[in-house]
N, CA, C and O atoms as a GROMACS GRO file, in nm:
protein
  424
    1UNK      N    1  11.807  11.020  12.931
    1UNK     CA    2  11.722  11.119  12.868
    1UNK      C    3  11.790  11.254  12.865
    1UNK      O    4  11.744  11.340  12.790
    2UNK      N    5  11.892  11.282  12.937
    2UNK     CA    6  11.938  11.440  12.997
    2UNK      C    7  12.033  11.451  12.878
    2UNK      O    8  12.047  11.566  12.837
    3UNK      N    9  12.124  11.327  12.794
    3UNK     CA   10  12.174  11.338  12.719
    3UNK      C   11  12.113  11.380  12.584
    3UNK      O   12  12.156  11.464  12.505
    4UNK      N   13  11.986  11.290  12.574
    4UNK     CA   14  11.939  11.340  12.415
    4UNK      C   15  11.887  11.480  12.441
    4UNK      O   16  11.962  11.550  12.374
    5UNK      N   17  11.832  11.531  12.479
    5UNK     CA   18  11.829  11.678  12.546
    5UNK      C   19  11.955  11.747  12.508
    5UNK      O   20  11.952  11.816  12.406
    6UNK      N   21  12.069  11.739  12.580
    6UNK     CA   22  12.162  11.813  12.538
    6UNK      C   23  12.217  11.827  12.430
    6UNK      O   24  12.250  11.930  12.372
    7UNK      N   25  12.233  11.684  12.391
    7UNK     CA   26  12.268  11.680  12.219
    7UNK      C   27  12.216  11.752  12.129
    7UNK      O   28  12.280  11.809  12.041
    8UNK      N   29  12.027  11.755  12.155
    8UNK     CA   30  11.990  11.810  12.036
    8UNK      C   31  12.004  11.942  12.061
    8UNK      O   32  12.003  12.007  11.957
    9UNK      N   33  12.019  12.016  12.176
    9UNK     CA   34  12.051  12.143  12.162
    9UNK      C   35  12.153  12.175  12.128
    9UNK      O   36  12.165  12.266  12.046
   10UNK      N   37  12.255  12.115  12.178
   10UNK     CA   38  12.402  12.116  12.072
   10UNK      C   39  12.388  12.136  11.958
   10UNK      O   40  12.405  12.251  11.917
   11UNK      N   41  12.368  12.078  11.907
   11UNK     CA   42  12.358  12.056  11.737
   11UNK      C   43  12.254  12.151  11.683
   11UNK      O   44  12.270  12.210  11.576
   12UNK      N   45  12.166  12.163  11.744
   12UNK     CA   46  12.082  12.283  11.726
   12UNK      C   47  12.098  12.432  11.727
   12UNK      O   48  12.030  12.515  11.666
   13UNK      N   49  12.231  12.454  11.832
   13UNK     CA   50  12.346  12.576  11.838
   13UNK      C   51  12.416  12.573  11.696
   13UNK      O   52  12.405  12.659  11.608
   14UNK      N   53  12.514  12.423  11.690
   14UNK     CA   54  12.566  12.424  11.556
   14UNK      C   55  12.480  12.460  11.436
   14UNK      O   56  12.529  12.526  11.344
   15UNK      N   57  12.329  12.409  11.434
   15UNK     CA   58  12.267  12.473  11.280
   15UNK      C   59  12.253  12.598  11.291
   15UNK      O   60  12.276  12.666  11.191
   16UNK      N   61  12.219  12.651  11.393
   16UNK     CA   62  12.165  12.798  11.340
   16UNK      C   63  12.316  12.879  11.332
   16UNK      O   64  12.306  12.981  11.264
   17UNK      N   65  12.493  12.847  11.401
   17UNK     CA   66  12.635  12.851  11.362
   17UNK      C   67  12.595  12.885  11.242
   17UNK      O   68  12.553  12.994  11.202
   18UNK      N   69  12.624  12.704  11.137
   18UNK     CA   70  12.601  12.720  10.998
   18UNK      C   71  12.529  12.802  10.928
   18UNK      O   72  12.587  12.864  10.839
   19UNK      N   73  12.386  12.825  10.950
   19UNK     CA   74  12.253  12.936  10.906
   19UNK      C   75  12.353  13.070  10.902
   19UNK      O   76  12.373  13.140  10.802
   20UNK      N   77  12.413  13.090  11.033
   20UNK     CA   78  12.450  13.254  10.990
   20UNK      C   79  12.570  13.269  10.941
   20UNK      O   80  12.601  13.388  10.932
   21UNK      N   81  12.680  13.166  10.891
   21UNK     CA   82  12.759  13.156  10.811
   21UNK      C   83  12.736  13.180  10.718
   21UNK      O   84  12.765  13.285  10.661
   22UNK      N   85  12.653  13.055  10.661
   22UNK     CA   86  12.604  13.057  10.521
   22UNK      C   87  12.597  13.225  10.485
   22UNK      O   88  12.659  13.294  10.404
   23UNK      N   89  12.497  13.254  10.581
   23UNK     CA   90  12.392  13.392  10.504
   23UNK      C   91  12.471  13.497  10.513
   23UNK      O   92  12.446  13.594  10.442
   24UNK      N   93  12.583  13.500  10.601
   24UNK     CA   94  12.628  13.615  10.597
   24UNK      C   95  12.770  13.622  10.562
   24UNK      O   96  12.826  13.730  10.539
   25UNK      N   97  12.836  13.495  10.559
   25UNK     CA   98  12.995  13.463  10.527
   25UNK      C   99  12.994  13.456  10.411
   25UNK      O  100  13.091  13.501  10.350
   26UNK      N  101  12.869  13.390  10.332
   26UNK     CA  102  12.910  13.338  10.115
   26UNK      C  103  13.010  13.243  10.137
   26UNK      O  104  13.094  13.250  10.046
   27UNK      N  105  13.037  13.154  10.224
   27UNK     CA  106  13.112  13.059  10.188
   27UNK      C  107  13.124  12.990  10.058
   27UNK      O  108  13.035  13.021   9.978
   28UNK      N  109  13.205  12.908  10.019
   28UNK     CA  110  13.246  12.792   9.933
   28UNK      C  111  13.110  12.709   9.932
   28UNK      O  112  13.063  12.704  10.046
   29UNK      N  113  13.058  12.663   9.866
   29UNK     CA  114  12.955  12.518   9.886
   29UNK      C  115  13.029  12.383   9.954
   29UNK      O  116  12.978  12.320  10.046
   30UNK      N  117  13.131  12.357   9.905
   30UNK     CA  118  13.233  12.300  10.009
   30UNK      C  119  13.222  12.279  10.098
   30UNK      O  120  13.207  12.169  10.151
   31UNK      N  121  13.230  12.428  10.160
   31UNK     CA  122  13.272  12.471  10.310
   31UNK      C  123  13.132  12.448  10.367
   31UNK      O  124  13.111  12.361  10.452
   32UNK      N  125  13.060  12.510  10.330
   32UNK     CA  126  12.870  12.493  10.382
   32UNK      C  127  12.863  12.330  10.367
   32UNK      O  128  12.766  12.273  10.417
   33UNK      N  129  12.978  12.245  10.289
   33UNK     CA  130  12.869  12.121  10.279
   33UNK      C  131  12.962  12.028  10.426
   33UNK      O  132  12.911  11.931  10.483
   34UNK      N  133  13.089  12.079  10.460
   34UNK     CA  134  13.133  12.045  10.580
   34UNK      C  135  13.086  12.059  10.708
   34UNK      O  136  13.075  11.989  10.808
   35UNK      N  137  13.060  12.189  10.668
   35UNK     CA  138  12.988  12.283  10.824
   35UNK      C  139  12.859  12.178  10.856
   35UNK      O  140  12.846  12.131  10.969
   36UNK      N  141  12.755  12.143  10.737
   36UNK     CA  142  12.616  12.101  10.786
   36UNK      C  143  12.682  11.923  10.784
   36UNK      O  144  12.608  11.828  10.808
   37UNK      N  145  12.782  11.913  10.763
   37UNK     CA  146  12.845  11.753  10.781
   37UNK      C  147  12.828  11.729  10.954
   37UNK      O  148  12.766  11.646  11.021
   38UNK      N  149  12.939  11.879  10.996
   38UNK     CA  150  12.968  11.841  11.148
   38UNK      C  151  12.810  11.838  11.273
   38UNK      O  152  12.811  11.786  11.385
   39UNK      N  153  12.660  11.930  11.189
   39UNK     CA  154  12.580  11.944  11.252
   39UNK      C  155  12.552  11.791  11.210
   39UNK      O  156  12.568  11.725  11.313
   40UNK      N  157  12.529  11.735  11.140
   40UNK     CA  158  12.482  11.602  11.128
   40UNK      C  159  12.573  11.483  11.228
   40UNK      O  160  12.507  11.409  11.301
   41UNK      N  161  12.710  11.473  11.227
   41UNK     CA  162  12.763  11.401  11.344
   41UNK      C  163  12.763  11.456  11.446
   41UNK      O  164  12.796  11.389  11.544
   42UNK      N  165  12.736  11.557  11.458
   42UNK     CA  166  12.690  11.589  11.685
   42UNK      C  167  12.547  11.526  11.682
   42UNK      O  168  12.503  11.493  11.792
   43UNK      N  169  12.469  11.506  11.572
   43UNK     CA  170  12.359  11.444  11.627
   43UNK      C  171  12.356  11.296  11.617
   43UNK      O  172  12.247  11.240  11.628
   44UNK      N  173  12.479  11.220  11.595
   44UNK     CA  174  12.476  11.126  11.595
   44UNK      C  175  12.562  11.001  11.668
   44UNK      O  176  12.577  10.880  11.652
   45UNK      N  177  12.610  11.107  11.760
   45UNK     CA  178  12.787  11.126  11.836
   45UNK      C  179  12.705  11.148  11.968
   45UNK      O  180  12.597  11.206  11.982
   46UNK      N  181  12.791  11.081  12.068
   46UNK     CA  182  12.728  11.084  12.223
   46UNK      C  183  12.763  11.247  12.271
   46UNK      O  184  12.874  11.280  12.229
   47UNK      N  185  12.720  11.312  12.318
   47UNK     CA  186  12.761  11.458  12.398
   47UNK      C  187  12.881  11.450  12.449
   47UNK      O  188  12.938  11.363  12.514
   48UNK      N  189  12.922  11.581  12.400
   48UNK     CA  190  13.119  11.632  12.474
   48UNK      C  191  13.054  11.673  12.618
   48UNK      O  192  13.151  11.670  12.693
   49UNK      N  193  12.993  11.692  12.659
   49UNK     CA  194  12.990  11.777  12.724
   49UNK      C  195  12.831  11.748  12.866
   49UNK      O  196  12.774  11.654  12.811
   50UNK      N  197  12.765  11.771  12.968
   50UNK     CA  198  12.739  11.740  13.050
   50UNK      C  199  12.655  11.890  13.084
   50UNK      O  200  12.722  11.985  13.124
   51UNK      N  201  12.561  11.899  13.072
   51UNK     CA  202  12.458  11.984  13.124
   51UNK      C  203  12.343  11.989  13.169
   51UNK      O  204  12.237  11.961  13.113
   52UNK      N  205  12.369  12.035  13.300
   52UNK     CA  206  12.233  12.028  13.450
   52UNK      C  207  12.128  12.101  13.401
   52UNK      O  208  12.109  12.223  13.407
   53UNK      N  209  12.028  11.970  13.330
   53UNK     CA  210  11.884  12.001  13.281
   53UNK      C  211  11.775  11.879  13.336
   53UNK      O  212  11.766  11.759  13.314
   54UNK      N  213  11.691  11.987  13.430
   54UNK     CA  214  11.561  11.897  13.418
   54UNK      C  215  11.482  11.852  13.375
   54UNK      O  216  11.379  11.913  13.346
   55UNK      N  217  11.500  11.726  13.354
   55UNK     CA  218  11.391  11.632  13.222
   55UNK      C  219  11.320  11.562  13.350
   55UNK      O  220  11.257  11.471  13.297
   56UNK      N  221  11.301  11.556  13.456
   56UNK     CA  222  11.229  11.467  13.538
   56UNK      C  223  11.098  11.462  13.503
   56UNK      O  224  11.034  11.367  13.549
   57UNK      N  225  11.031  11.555  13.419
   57UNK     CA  226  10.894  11.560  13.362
   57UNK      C  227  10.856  11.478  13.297
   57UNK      O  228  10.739  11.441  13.299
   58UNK      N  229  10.965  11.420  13.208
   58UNK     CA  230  10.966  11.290  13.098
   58UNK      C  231  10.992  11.154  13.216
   58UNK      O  232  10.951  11.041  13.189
   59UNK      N  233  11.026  11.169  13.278
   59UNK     CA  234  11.022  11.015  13.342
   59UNK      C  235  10.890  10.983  13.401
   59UNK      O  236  10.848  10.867  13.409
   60UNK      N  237  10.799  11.127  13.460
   60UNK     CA  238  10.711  11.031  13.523
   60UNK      C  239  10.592  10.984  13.439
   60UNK      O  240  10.536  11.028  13.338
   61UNK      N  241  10.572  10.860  13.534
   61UNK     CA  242  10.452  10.758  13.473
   61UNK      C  243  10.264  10.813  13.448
   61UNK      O  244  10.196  10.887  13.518
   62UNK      N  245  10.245  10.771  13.375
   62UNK     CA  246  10.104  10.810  13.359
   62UNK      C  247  10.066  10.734  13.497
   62UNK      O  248  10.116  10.637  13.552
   63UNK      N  249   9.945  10.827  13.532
   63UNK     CA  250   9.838  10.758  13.592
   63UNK      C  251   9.771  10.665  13.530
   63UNK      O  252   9.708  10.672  13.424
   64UNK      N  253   9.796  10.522  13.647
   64UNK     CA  254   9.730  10.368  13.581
   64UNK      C  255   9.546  10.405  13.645
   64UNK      O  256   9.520  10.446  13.758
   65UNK      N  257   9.469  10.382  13.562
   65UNK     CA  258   9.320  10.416  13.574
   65UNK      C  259   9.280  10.222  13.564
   65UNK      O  260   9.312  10.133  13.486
   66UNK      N  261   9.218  10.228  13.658
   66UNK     CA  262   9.128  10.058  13.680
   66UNK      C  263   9.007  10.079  13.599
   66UNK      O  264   8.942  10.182  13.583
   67UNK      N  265   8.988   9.952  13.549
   67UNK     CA  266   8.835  10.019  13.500
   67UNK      C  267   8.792   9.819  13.514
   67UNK      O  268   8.832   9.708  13.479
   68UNK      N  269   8.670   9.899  13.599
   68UNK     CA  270   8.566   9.708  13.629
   68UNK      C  271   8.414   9.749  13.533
   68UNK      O  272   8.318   9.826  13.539
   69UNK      N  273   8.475   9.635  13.439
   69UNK     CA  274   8.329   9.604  13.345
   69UNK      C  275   8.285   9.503  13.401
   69UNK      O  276   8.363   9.415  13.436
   70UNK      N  277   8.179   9.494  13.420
   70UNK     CA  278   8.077   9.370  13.443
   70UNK      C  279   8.100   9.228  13.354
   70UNK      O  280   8.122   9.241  13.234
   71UNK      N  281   8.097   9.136  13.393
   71UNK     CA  282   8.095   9.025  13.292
   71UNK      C  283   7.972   8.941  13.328
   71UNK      O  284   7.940   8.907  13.442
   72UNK      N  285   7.892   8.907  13.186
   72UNK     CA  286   7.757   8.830  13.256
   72UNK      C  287   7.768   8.697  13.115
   72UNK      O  288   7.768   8.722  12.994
   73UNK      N  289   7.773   8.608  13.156
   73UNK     CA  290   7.750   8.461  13.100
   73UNK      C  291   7.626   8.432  13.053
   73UNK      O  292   7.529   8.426  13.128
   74UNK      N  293   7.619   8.411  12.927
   74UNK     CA  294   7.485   8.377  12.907
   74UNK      C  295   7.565   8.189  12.860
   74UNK      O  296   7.666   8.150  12.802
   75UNK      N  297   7.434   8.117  12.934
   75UNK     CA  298   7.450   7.987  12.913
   75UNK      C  299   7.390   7.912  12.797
   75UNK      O  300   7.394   7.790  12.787
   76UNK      N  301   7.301   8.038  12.662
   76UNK     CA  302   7.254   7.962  12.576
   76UNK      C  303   7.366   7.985  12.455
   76UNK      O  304   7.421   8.093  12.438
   77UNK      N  305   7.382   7.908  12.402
   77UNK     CA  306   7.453   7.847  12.250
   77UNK      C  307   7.467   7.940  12.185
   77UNK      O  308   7.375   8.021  12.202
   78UNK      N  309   7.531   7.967  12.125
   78UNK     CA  310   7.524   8.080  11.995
   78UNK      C  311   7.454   8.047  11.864
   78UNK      O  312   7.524   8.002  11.774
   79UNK      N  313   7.354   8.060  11.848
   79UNK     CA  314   7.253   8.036  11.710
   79UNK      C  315   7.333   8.047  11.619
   79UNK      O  316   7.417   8.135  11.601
   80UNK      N  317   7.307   7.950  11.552
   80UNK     CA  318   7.379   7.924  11.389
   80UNK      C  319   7.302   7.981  11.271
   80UNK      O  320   7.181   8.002  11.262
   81UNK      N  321   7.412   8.006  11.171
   81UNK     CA  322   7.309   8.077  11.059
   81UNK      C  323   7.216   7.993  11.034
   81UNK      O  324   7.206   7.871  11.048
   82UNK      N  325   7.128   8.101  10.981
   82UNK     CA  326   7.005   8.008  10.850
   82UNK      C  327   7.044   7.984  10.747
   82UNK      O  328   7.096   8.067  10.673
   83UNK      N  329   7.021   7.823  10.710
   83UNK     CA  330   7.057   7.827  10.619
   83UNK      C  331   6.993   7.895  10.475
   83UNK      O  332   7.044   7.857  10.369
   84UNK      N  333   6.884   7.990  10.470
   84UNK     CA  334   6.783   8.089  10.382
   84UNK      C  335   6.909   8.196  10.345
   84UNK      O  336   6.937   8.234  10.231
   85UNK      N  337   6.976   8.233  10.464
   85UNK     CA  338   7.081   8.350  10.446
   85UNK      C  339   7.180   8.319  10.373
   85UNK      O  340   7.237   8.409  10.311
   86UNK      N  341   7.224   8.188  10.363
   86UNK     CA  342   7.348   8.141  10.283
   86UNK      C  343   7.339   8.097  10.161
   86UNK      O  344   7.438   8.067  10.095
   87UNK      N  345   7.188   8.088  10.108
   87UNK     CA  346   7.129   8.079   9.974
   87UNK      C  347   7.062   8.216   9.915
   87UNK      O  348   7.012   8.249   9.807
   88UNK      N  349   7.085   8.272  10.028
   88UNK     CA  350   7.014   8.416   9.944
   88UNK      C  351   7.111   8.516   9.921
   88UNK      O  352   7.079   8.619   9.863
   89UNK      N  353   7.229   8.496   9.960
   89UNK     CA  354   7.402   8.593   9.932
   89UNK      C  355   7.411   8.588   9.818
   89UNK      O  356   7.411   8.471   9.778
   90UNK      N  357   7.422   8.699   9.702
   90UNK     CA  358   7.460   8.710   9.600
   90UNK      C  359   7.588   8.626   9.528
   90UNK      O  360   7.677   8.617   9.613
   91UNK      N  361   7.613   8.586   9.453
   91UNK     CA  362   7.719   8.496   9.388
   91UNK      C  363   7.845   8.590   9.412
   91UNK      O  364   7.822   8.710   9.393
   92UNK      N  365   7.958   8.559   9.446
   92UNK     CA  366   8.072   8.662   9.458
   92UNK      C  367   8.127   8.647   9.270
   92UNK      O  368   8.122   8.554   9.190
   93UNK      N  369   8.175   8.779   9.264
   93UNK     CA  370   8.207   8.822   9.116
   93UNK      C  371   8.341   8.758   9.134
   93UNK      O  372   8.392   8.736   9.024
   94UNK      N  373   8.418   8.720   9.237
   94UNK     CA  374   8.593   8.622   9.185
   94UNK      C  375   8.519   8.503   9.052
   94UNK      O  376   8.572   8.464   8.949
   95UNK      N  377   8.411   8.480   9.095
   95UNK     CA  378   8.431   8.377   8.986
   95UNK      C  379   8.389   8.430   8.861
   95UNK      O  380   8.353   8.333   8.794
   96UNK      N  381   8.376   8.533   8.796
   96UNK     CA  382   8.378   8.564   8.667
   96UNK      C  383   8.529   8.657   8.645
   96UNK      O  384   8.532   8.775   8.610
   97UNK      N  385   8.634   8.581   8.671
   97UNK     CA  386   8.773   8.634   8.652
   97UNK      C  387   8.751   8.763   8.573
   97UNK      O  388   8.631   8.744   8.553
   98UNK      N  389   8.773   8.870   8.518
   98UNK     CA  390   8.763   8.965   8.492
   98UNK      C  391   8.920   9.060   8.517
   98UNK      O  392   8.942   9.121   8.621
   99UNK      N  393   8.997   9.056   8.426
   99UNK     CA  394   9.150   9.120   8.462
   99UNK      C  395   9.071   9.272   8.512
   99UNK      O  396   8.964   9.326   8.484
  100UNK      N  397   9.163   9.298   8.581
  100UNK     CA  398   9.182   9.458   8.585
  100UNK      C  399   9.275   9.519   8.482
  100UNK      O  400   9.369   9.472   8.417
  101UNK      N  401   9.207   9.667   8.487
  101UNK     CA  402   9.293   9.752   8.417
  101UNK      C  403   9.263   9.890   8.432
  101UNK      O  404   9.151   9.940   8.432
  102UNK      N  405   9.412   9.965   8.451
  102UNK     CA  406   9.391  10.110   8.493
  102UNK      C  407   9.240  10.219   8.385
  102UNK      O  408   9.196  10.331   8.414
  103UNK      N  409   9.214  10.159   8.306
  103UNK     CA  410   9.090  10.242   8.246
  103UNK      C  411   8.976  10.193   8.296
  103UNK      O  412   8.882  10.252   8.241
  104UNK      N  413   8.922  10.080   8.405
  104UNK     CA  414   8.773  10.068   8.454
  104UNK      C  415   8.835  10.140   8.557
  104UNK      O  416   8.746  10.223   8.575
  105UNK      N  417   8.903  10.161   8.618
  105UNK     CA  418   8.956  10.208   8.784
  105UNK      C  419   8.901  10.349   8.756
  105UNK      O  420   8.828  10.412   8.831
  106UNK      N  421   8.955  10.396   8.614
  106UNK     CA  422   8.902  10.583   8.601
  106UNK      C  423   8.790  10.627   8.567
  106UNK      O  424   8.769  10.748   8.563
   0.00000   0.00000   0.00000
């Protein structure tokens, strides 16, 4: 973790480098399109370099929370539909095929 940390500040030194080049050097487009080349491979390139930063904040673990729900069994059956309910459901419209087209949608 101490590495991606450093990296992105690396490279984060290098953009705002480039930023005040750009704005205040007028480079070449060229040259600006090299400069924001090299910020793009430090962020993609392991760290030159080794710096004593505390990330121990990111390692630690959440607090694990228990949680007891009750469980209660009921021993009767699960009731089946009526069959009144399965004759009284409207007909589904798939069966009157009907294409779509972007002018009912609007």
């Amino acid at each position: 973790m101490n590495w991606l940390v450093v990296n992105t500040l690396t490279a984060a030194a290098l953009a705002l480098l480039t930023l005040a080049i750009g704005r205040w050097g007028r480079p070449a487009p060229a040259v600006m399109h090299g400069l924001w080349l090299f910020v793009l491979l430090k962020l993609v390139t392991p760290p030159l370099f080794e710096v004593p930063i505390d990330v121990s904040w990111a390692r630690e673990p959440a607090p694990v929370r228990t949680v007891v729900l009750p469980l209660t069994l009921d021993a009767s059956p699960l009731a089946a539909p009526s069959p009144r309910v399965a004759d009284a459901a409207p007909r589904s419209v798939a069966t009157a095929a009907v294409p779509w087209t972007w002018r009912r949608a609007a």
